[in-house]
C-alpha positions in Angstrom: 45.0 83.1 51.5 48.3 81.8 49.7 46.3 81.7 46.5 45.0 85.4 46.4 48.7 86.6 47.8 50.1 84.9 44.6 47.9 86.4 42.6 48.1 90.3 44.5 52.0 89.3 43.7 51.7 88.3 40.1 49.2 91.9 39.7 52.0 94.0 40.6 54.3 92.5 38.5 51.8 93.5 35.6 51.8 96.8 36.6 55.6 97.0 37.0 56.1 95.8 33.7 53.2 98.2 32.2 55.2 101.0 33.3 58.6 99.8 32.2 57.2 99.2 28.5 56.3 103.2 28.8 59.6 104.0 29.7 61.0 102.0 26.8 58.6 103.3 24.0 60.2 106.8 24.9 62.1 108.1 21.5 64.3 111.6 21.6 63.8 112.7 18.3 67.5 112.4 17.4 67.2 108.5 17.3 63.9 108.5 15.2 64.0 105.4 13.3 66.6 103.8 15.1 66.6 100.6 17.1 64.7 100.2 20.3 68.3 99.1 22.0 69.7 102.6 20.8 67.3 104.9 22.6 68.3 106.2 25.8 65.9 105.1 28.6 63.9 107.5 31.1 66.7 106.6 33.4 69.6 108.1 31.3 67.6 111.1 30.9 66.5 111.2 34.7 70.4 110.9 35.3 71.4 113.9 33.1 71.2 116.4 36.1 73.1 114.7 38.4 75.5 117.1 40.1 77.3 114.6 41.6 79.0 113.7 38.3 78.7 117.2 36.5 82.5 119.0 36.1 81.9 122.9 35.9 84.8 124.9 33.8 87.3 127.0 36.3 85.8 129.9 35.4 82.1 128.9 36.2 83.4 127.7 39.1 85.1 130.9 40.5 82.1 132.9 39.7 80.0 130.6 41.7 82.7 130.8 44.8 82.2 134.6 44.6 78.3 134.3 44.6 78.4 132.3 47.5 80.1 134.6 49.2 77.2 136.6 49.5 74.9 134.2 49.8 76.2 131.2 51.8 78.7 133.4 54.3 76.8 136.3 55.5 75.9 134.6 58.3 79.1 133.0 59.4 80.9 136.1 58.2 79.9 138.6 60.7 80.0 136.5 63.7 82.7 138.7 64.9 80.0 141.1 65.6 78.8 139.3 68.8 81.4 136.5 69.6 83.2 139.0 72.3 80.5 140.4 73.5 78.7 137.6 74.6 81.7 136.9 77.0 80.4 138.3 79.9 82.8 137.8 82.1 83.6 140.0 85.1 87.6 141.7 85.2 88.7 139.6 82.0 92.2 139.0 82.4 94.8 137.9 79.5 94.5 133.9 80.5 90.5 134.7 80.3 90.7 136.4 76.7 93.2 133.9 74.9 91.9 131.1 76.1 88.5 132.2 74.9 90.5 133.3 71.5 92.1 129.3 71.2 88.5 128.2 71.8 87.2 130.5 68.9 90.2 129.0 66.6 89.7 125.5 67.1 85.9 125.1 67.2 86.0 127.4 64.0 88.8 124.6 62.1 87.3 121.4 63.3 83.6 122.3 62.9 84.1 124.9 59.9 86.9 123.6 58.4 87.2 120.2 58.7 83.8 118.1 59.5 81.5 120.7 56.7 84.4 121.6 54.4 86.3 118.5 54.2 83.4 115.7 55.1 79.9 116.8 55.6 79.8 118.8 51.8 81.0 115.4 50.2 77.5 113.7 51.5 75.0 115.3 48.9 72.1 113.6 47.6 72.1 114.7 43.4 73.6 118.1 44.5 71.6 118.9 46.9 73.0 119.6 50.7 71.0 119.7 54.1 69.5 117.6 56.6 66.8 116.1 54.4 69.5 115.5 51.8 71.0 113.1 54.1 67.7 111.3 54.8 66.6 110.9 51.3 70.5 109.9 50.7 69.6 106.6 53.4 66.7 106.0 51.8 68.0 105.1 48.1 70.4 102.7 50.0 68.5 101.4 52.7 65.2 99.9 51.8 63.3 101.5 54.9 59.6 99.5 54.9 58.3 102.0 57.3 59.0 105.1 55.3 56.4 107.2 56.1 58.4 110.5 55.5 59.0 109.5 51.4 56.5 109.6 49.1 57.1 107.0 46.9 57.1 108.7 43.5 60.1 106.4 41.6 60.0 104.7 38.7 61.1 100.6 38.6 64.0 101.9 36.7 64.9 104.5 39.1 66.9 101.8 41.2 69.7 102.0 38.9 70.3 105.3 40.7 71.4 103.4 43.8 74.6 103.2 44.4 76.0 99.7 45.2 79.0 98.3 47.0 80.4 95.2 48.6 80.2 95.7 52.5 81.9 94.5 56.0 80.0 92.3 57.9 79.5 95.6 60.6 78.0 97.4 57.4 75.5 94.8 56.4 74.1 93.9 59.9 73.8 98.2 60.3 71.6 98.3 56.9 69.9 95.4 58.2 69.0 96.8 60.9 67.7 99.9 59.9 65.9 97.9 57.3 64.4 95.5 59.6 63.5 98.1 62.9 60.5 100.2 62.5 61.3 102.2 66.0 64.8 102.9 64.6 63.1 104.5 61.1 60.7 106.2 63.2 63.3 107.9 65.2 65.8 108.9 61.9 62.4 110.6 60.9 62.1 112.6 63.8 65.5 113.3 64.3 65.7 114.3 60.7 62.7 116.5 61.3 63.4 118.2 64.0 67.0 119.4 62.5 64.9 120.3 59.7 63.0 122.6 61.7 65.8 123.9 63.8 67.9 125.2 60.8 64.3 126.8 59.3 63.9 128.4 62.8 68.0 130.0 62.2 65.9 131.6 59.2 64.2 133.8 61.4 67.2 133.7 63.9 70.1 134.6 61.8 68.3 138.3 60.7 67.3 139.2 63.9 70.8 138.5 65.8 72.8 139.9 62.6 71.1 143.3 62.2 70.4 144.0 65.7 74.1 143.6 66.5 75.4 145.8 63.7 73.0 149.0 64.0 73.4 148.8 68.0 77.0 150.0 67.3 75.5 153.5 66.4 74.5 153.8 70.0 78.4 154.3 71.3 78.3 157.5 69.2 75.1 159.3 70.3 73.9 158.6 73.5 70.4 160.1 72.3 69.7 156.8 70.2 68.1 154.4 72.8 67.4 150.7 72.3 63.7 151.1 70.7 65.4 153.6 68.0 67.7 150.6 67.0 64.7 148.1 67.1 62.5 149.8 65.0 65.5 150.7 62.2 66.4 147.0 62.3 62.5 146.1 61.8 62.4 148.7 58.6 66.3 147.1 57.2 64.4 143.1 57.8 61.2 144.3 55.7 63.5 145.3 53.0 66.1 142.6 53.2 62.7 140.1 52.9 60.9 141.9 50.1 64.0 142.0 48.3 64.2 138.0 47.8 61.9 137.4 45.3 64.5 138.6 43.0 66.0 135.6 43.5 69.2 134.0 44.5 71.7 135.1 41.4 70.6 138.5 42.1 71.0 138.6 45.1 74.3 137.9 45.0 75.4 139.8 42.3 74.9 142.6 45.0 75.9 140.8 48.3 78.7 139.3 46.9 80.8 142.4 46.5 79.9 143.6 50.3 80.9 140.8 51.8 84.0 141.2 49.8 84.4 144.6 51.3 83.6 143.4 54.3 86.2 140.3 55.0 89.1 142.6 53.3 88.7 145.7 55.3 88.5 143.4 58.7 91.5 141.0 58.1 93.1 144.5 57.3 91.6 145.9 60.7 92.8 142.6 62.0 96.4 142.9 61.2 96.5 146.6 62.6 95.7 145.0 65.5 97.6 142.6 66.3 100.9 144.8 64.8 99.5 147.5 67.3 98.4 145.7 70.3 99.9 142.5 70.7 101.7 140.8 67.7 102.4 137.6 69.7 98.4 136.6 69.6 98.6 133.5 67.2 100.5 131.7 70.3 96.9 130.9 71.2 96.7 128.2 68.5 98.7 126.1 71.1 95.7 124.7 72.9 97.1 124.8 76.6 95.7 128.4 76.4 92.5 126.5 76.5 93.6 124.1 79.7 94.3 127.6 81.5 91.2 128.8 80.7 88.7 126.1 82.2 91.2 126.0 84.7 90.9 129.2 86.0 87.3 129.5 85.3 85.5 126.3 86.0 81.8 126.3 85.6 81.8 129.6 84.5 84.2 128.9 81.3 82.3 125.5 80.6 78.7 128.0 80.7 81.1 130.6 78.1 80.6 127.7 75.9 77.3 129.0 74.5 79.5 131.7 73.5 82.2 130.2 71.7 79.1 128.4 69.4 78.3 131.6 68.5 82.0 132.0 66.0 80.3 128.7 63.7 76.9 130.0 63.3 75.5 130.1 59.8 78.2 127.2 59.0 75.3 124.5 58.3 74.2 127.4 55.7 76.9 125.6 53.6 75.6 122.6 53.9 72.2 123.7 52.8 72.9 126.0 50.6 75.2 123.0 48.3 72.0 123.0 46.0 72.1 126.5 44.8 76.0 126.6 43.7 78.3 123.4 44.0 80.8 121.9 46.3 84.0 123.5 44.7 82.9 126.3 44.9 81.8 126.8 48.6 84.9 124.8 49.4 87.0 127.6 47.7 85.4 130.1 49.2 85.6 129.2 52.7 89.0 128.4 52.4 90.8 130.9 50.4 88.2 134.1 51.9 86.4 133.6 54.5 88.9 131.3 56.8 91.0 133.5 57.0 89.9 136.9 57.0 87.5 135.6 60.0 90.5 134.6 61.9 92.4 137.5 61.2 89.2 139.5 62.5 89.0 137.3 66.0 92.6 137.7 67.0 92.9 141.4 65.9 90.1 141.7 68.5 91.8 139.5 70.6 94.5 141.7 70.6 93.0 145.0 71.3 91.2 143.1 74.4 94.8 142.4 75.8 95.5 146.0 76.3 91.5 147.3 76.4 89.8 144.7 78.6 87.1 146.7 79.8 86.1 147.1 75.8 84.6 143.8 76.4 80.9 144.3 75.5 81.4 146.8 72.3 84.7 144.4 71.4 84.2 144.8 67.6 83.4 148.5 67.0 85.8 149.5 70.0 88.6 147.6 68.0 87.9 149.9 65.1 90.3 153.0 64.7 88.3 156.0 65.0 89.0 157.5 61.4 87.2 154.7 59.8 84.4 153.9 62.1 81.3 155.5 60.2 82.7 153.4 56.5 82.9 150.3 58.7 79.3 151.0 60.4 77.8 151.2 57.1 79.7 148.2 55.8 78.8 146.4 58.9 75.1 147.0 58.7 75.1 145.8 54.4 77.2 142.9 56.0 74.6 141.9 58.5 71.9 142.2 56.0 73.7 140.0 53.7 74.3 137.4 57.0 70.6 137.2 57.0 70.4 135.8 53.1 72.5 132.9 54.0 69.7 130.8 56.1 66.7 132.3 54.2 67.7 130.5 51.2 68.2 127.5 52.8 65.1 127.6 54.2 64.0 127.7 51.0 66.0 125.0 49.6 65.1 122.9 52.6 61.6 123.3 51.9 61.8 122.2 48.3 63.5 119.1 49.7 60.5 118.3 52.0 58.2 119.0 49.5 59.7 116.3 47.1 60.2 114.2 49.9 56.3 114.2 50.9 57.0 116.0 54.5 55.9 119.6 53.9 52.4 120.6 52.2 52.7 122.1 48.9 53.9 125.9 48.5 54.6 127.8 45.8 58.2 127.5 44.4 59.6 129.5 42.3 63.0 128.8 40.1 65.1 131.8 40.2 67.8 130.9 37.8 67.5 129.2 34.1 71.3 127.6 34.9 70.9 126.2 38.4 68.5 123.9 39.4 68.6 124.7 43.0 67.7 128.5 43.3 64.3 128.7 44.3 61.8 131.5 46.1 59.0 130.5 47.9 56.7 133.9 49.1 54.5 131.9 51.8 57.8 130.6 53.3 59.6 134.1 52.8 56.6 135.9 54.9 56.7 133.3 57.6 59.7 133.7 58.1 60.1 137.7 58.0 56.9 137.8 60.5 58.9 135.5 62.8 62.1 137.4 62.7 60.1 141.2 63.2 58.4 139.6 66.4 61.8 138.0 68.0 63.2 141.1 67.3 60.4 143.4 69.1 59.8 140.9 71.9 63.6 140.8 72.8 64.6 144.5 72.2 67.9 143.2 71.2 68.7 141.3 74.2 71.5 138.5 75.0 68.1 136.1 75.0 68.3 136.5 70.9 72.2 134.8 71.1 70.9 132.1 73.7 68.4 131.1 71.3 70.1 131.3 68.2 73.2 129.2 69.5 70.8 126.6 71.1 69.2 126.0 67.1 73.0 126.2 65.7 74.4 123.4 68.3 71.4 121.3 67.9 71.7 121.1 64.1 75.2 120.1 64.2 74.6 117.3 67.0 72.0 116.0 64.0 74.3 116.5 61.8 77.1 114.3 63.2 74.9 111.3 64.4 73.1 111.5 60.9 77.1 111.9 59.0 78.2 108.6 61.0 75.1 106.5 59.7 75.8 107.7 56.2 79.5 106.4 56.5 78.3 103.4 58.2 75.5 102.4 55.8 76.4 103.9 52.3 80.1 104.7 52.2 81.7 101.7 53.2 83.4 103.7 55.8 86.6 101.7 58.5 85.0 101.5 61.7 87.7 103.5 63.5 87.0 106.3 61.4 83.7 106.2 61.9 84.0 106.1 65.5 87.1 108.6 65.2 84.6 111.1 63.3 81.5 110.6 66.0 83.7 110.7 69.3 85.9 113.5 68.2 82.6 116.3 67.0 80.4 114.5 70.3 83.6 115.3 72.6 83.1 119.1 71.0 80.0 119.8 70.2 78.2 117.7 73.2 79.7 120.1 76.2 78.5 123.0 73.8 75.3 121.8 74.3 74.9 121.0 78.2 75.9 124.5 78.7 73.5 126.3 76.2 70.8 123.4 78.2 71.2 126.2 81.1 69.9 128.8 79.0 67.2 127.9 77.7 64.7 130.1 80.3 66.9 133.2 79.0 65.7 132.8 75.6 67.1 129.4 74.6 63.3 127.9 74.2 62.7 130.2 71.2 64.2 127.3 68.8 62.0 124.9 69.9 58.8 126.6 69.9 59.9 127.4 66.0 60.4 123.7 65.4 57.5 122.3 67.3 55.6 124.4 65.3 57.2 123.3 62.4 57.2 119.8 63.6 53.2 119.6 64.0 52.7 120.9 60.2 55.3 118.2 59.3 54.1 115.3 61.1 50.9 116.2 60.3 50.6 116.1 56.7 53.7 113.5 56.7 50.9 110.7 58.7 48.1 112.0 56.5 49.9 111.4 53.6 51.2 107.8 54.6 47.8 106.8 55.2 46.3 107.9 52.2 49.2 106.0 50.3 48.3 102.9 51.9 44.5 103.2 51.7 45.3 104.0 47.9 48.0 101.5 47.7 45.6 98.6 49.2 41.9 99.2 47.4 43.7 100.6 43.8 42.4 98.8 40.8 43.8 96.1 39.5 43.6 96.1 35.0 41.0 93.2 35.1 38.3 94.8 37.3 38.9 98.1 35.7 38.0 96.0 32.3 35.1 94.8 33.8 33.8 98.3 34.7 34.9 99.8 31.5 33.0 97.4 30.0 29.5 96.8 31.7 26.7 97.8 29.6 24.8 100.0 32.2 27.3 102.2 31.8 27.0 104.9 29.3 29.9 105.7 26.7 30.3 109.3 25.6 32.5 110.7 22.3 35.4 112.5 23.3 37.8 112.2 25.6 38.6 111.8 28.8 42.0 112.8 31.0 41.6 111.9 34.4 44.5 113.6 36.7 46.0 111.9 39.2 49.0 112.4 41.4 49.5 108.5 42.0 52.8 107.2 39.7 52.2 103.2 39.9 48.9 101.7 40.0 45.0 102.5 39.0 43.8 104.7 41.5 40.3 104.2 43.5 38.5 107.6 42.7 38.6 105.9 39.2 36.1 103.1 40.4 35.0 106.0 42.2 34.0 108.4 39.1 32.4 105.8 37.0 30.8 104.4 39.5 28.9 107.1 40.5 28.3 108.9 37.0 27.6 106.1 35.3 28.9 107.4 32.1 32.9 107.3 30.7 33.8 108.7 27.9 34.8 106.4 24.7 39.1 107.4 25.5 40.3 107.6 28.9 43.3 108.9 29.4 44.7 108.6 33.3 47.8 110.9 33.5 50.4 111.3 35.8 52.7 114.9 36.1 56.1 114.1 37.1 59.0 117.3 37.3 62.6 116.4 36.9 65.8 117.8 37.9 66.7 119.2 35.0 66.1 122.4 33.2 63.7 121.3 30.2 62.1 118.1 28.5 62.0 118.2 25.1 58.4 118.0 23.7 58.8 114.8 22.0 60.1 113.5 25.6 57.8 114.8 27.4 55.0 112.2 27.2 55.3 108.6 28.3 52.4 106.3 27.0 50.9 102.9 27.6 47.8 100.9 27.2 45.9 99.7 29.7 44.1 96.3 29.5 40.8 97.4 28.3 40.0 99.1 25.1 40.5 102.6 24.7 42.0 103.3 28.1 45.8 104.9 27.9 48.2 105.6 31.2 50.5 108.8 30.1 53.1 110.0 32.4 54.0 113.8 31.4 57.2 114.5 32.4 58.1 118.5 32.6 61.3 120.4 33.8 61.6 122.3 36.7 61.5 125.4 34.6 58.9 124.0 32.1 55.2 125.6 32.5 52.4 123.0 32.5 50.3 124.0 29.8 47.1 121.3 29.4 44.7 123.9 27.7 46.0 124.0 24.0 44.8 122.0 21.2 48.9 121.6 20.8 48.9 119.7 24.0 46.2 117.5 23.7 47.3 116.8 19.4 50.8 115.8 20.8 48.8 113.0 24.0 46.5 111.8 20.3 49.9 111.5 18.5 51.8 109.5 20.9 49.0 107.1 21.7 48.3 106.4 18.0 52.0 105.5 18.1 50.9 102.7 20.8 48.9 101.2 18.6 48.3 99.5 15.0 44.7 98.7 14.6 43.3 101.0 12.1 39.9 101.2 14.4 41.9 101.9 17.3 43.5 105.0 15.8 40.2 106.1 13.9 38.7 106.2 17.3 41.1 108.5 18.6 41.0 110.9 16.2 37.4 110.5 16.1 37.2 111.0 20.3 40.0 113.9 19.7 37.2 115.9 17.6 34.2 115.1 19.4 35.3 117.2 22.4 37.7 116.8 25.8 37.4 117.4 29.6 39.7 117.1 32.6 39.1 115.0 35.9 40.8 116.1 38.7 40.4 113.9 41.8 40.4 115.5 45.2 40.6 112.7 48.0 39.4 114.3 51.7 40.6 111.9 54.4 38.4 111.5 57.4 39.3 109.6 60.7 37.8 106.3 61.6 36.4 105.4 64.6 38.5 102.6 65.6 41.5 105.3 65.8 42.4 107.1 69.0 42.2 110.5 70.1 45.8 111.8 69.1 44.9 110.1 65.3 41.6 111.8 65.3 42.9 115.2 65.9 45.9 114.8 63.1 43.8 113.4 60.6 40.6 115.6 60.8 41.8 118.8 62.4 45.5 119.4 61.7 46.1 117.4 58.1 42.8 118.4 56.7 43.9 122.0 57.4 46.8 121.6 55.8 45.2 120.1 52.7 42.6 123.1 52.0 44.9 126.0 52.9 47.9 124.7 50.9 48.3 124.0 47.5 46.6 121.0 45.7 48.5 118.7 43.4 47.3 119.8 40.8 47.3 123.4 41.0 50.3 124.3 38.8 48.3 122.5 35.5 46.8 125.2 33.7 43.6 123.4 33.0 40.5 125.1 30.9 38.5 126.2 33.7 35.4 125.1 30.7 36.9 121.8 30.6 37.5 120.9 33.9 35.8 119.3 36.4 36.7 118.0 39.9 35.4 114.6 41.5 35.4 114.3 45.1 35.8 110.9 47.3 36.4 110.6 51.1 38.7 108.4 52.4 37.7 107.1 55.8 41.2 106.2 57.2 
C-alpha cells in the first residue's frame, strides 16, 4: 500500500510538471528570440482581464453609470409603483403612513445603500458579482476537498491567483474548518444554490410584478378595461420585452437608459410637488421614533406590513449580479447620485399626498399624479416597468454563465453581446424559460397581491444568503475584526430576519411560487452538479498514467495508421480513460496522436501564436495541446490553417530530424477528430435516490443540453465520436 501511494504521488507530480513545461514553452510573438525568463507565463496572460485591478477613464466610466441605469435599476426603480399599495391597512392614519414612510427610508439606506453599495459590490470574484461569485471567491481561498460544485479546470500555475494574507488565530481555525468539514461544504453549496435559484426565479418575478402594476393604472380612467384586458396587454408588452434581448445588453441600454432617466427626473419632480403641496414637513420621518409609533400602534399587524416594506429594495441584488456586465464605479455612481434620491424623493412625495388623501391608499402612485400629466406619466410608467424587467433577466443570464464555469448548470448556449465587456452575455434557452415562466405567473394570478407575496419572499431570501455568505467572506478571505464582522451580521439579521418571519405567513397567498422556481432549479443543478463529481472522480481515479499509455502505444498488435490523430477531450490535467478505451477497442492508432484540451479565457482574444500550448507525452509521437481561445474567439478546427499552426508548434517541441519528418509526413497523409462521449450509468451498490439522479435526471440533462464539444466546428468528414459508459 505505502509503495504504490508513493508511486500514485510521484505520477502526479509528472503530470504537474508536464503541464507547467507547456505553459512555459508559450512565446507571444513580440519576445521571439528572447530568453525563456523574458516571456510572460500563461498566468500573466490569464491575469490580463482581471477587473479587479483594471482603472476605466472618467469618461468610460460615466457612460457605463448611465447604461446601468437602464439595465441594473429598472427593477429597483419603479418600486414605487406597489410599495403603498401593498399597505393594506384599514382607516390609515398619519402615525400609520409615516411610520411606514421611515420604514421605507431606512431599509432602503442600510440594505440599498450601505450593505450592496458600500460592502457587498467590493466582494467580486475577477469582476464578476452574484451569489456564485461569492462561492467561487471561497473556493480560491479555501481549499474545499469536497467541492463537488467546481469543476476543477485550473492550471498549477493558476494558484498564483490566490490572494494571500497573514491571519488571526479566529481566521485560521474558520478556514480550517471549512477546509476540514465536509457537512459544512455541503451546506455553503446548497445555500449557495438555492440563492442561486431564488434570484433566477426574480427573473420571471420582477416582469410580471413590474408590468402588471404599471398598465393596471389605466383601469382608474375607464371603468370598461377589466382585469383580463390588463393581463393580456401585459402578456403582449413581456413577449416583446423577451424577444427584444437578443440584441444584447449595450443595446439595450442605449434605449432603456434614457427612460429611466425620464423616469427618476419627472418623479423626484412629482415628488417635490408633493411634499411643497401636501405636507412639506415629511422628511421628519427620517427620525426613526416614527417607526416605534408605528409597531406600537399596530402590533402584529405592522410586524406582517413587513412583507411590504421588502417590497422598496427589490431588484437591489440586480447590482450585485449585474457587477459583471459594467463595473463597480459605475453602479456605485449611479445609485448614489440618481437613483437614491429620486426614489426617495418619489416615496415621501407619496407619503405626503397620503397625509391629506388617505383613502388613496391602493392607487397611491398614480393618485399622487396631478391630473394634467397623468397620460405622459402612464406611458413613462409602462417603458419604466418594462425596463424594471431587464434588470434580473440579465442577471439571470450572468448567473448562468457563472454556473456553467463553475460546473453547476448543464451547458447552454451563450452568447457575448459586447466586443468591450466581458460580462454581457445572451443565452435564448434561458431567455425562453424564463419569459414562459413569467406569461404563466402572470395568467394564473390575474395580477393579484399573491405576485408581491411571492416576489418579496425570493427578494428577502437572497439577501439573508447574501449576508451569511458576506460574513464568511470577511471572515475567511478579508482578514476582517471580529466585531465588525459580527457588527455587519447582527445589524442586516436584526433587519432582514423579521422581514422574513412575516413574509413566512404568506407563503399559501402566493409566497410558495419562489420555491417551486428554485426547486426546480435546484434538481437540474444538483443533478448534473453530482453527475459531474462523479465522473471527475471515476476519471480522476482509472486515468492513464504516461507509462501504461507507452505500453499501449507501443504493443505490436496494434495497428499504426499515417496521419494524424486529435483526440478531444474536455479533461485539463491527466490522460483520460476513453483513451485506453479507443485503442483498446479499435485496435489501430494513428502514427501522431494529438490529445487536446479547449480552454476559454476571460479576455476578449488570444493571439494565434498564443493560442496553442504544447507538450510531449512519454511515448513517441504522442503530443498534449491545450488551445486556449477568447470568449469572443470562434473555434475553428476544420481549416488546413488550424491544423498547419498544431504541426508548427509541435515541431517546435522537438529536435530530432525523424521526429519532425514524421509530422509533416502524418500532416499529409490525412487527419480525423475523436470526440469522446462518456454516458454514466448507476451501479448497483448505489441507493434509490443515486439511481434516479444518475440514470434518470443527469442523463437527461446530458442528451438534451449541449455537449462539450459542441462549440468546435469540426469536419463533419473528419469526425468521429467514441462512446464509453461509465458505471458509477
Amino acid at each position: 500500500m505505502g509503495g504504490s501511494t508513493k508511486e500514485d504521488h510521484h505520477q502526479e507530480e509528472e503530470e504537474e510538471e508536464e503541464v507547467e513545461d507547456i505553459e512555459s514553452r508559450m512565446s507571444p510573438s513580440s519576445n521571439k528570440g528572447g530568453s525563456l525568463e523574458a516571456k510572460p507565463s500563461f498566468t500573466d496572460i490569464y491575469k490580463l482581464p482581471n477587473r479587479e485591478h483594471k482603472e476605466y477613464p472618467l469618461k468610460q466610466t460615466l457612460m457605463l453609470a448611465f447604461q446601468s441605469i437602464g439595465v441594473v435599476y429598472g427593477d429597483l426603480g419603479t418600486s414605487p409603483l406597489y410599495v403603498f399599495p401593498s399597505m393594506t391597512l384599514a382607516n390609515p392614519t398619519d402615525i400609520d403612513i409615516l411610520g411606514f414612510l421611515s420604514l421605507i427610508f431606512w431599509t432602503f439606506t442600510s440594505l440599498g445603500l450601505i450593505k450592496y453599495v458600500c460592502i457587498v459590490l467590493h466582494a467580486d470574484d475577477q469582476g464578476e458579482g452574484g451569489t456564485f461569485a461569492l462561492y467561487s471567491l471561497l473556493c480560491q481561498h479555501v481549499n474545499f476537498r469536497n467541492r463537488i460544485a467546481i469543476q476543477n479546470t485550473r492550471l498549477p500555475s493558476d494558484k498564483n491567483l490566490k490572494f494571500y494574507s497573514s491571519r488571526a488565530d479566529l481566521q485560521t481555525k474558520a478556514k480550517q474548518f471549512l477546509e476540514d468539514s465536509s457537512k459544512a461544504q455541503s451546506v455553503l453549496i446548497f445555500v449557495v444554490l438555492l440563492g442561486t435559484c431564488m434570484v433566477i426565479g426574480d427573473g420571471a418575478l420582477t416582469p410580471a410584478i413590474s408590468v402588471l402594476s404599471a398598465v393596471q393604472g389605466i383601469q382608474s380612467r375607464s371603468s370598461k378595461i377589466t382585469q383580463n384586458d390588463v393581463v393580456m396587454l401585459s402578456a403582449a408588452i413581456l413577449v416583446i420585452l423577451f424577444i427584444f434581448q437578443r440584441f444584447g445588453t449595450s443595446k439595450v441600454s442605449k434605449s432603456f437608459s434614457p427612460i429611466m432617466i425620464m423616469w427618476f427626473v419627472s418623479n423626484a419632480c412629482i415628488g417635490i410637488y408633493n411634499i411643497a403641496t401636501y405636507y412639506p414637513s415629511i422628511f421628519k420621518v427620517i427620525s426613526p421614533h416614527y417607526i416605534y409609533y408605528f409597531f406600537a400602534k399596530n402590533g402584529k399587524i405592522g410586524w406582517e406590513l413587513l412583507g411590504a416594506v421588502v417590497l422598496c429594495i427589490t431588484g437591489t441584488e440586480a447590482m450585485f449580479a449585474d457587477l459583471g456586465h459594467f463595473n463597480k464605479k459605475a453602479i456605485q455612481l449611479a445609485f448614489s447620485c440618481v437613483v437614491y434620491p429620486a426614489c426617495l424623493l418619489t416615496y415621501a412625495g407619496q407619503g405626503a399626498f397620503l397625509i391629506k388623501n388617505p383613502e388613496k391608499m391602493s392607487t397611491a402612485y398614480y393618485s399622487a399624479i396631478p391630473s394634467p400629466i397623468f397620460w405622459p406619466m402612464f406611458v413613462i410608467a409602462t417603458l419604466a416597468a418594462i425596463v424594471a424587467s431587464q434588470a434580473l433577466i440579465s442577471a439571470s443570464f450572468s448567473i448562468i454563465r457563472q454556473s456553467m464555469a463553475l460546473g453547476c448548470f448543464p451547458r447552454v448556449n451563450m452568447i457575448h453581446t459586447s466586443t468591450k465587456h466581458e460580462g454581457q452575455v445572451y443565452s435564448p434557452e434561458v431567455n425562453y424559460f424564463l419569459m414562459v415562466a413569467c406569461i404563466l405567473i402572470v395568467v394564473f394570478f390575474k395580477g393579484g397581491v399573491e405576485i408581491g407575496n411571492a416576489y418579496g419572499v425570493a427578494v428577502i431570501w437572497v439577501m439573508l444568503i447574501t449576508t451569511c455568505l458576506m460574513t464568511v467572506v470577511m471572515l475567511v478571505i478579508w482578514n476582517t475584526n471580529i466585531a465588525l464582522i459580527l457588527l455587519f451580521f447582527l445589524f442586516f439579521l436584526l433587519i432582514e430576519g423579521p422581514i422574513m418571519t412575516a413574509l413566512l405567513t404568506k407563503l399559501p397567498q402566493g409566497g410558495w411560487v419562489p420555491f417551486v422556481i428554485s426547486m426546480f432549479l435546484l434538481i437540474v443543478m444538483l443533478s448534473w452538479t453530482y453527475g459531474r463529481s462523479k465522473k471527475s472522480e471515476y476519471e480522476a481515479a482509472r486515468k492513464m498514467k504516461t507509462a501504461e499509455l507507452t505500453q499501449l502505444v507501443s504493443n505490436q498488435m496494434i495497428t499504426r495508421v499515417p496521419g494524424i490523430c486529435f483526440f478531444c477531450t474536455d479533461l485539463v490535467n491527466g490522460i483520460p480513460p476513453i483513451i485506453r478505451h479507443y485503442v483498446q477497442t479499435v485496435s489501430s492508432l494513428r502514427d501522431i496522436m494529438v490529445i487536446v484540451t479547449i480552454r476559454t479565457l476571460p479576455i476578449k482574444s488570444v493571439l494565434p501564436e498564443e493560442r496553442f500550448l504544447v507538450g510531449k507525452l512519454g511515448p513517441k509521437g504522442v503530443y498534449r495541446c491545450l488551445v486556449q481561445y477568447g470568449y469572443m474567439d470562434v473555434p475553428d478546427m476544420q481549416g488546413e490553417e488550424y491544423i498547419a499552426s498544431v504541426v508548427d508548434k509541435l515541431k517546435e517541441e522537438t529536435e530530432e530530424e525523424s521526429e519532425i519528418r514524421a509530422l509533416e509526413s502524418a500532416a499529409s497523409k490525412g487527419v480525423v477528430f475523436v470526440l469522446g462521449r462518456t454516458i454514466l450509468k448507476s451501479n448497483e451498490k448505489n441507493g434509490c435516490l443515486a439511481h434516479v439522479v444518475i440514470d434518470y435526471f443527469y442523463r437527461f440533462l446530458q442528451k438534451n443540453f449541449r455537449s462539450a464539444v459542441s462549440t468546435l466546428n469540426v469536419p463533419p468528414g473528419k469526425l468521429l465520436q467514441v462512446g464509453m459508459l461509465y458505471e458509477i
